[in-house]
C-alpha positions as CSV (number, residue, x, y, z in Angstrom):
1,X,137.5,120.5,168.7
2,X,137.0,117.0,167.1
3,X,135.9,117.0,163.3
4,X,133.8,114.2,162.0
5,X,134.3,112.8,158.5
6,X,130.3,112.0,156.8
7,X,131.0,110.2,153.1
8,X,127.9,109.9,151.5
9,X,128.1,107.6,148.7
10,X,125.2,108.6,146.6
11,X,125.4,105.2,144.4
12,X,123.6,103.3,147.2
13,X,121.1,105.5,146.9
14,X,119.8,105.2,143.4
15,X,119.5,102.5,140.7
16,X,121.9,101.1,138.3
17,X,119.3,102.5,135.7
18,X,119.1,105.8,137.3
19,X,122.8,106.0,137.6
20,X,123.2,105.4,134.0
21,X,120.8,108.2,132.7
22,X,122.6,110.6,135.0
23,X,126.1,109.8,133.1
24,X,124.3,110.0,130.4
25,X,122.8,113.1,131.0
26,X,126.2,114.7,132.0
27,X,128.0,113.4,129.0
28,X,125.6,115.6,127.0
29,X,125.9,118.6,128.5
30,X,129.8,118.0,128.2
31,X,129.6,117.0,124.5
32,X,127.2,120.6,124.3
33,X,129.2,122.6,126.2
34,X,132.3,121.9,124.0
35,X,130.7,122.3,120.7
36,X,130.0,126.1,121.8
37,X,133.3,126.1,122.9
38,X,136.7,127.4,121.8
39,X,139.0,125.3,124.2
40,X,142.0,124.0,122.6
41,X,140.4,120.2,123.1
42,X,137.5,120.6,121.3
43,X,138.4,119.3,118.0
44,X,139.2,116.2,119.6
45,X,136.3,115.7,122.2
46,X,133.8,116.5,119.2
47,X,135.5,113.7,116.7
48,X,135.8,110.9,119.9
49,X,131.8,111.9,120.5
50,X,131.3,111.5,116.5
51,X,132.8,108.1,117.0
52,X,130.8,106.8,120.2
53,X,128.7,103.4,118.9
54,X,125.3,104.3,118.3
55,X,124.2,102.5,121.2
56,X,125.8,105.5,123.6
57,X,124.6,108.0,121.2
58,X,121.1,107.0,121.9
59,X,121.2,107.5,125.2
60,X,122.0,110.7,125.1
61,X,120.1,112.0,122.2
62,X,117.8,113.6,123.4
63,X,119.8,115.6,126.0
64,X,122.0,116.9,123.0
65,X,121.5,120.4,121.4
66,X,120.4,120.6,117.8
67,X,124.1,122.2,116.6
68,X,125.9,119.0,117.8
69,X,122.7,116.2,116.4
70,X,123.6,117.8,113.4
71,X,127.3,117.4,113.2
72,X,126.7,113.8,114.5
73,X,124.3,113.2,111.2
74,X,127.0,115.3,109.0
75,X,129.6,112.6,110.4
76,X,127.9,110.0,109.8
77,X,126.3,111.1,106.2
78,X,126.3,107.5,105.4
79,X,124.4,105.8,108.2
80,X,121.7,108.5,107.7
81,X,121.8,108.1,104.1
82,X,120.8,104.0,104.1
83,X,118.4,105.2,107.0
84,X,116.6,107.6,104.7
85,X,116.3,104.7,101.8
86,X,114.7,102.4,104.0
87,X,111.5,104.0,104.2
């Protein structure tokens, strides 16, 4: 019986953009899954996200539960601060 090897490379098949959102996408659900998590990590994966540039963050934002947007703004009380004096 001869067995055939099919790779499908699923990059050719979408956009650089597209591509993007999906990481994107799947960061989030990471970044959510491990704030409602108790793995050992999570301390660290939740202070490396706090520390993403904003630029990332944006990205994601709306993929992201309310529980972790909130720690993000409590991390960066600051940044929220001067954003609220602006207006």
């Amino acid at each position: 019986m001869e067995t055939s090897t099919n790779i499908y490379n699923i990059s050719d098949e979408i956009s650089s953009d597209t591509a993007s959102d999906i990481v994107y996408e799947l960061a989030a659900i990471g970044v959510n899954s491990s704030s409602r998590g108790y793995h050992s990590t999570r301390p660290e994966l939740i202070s490396g996200f706090l520390k993403l540039p904003k630029s990332d963050l944006c990205k994601m934002w709306t993929h992201l539960e309310t529980p972790v947007k909130v720690k993000y703004i409590d991390g960066n009380e600051d940044l929220f601060l001067e954003w609220l004096k602006d207006d």
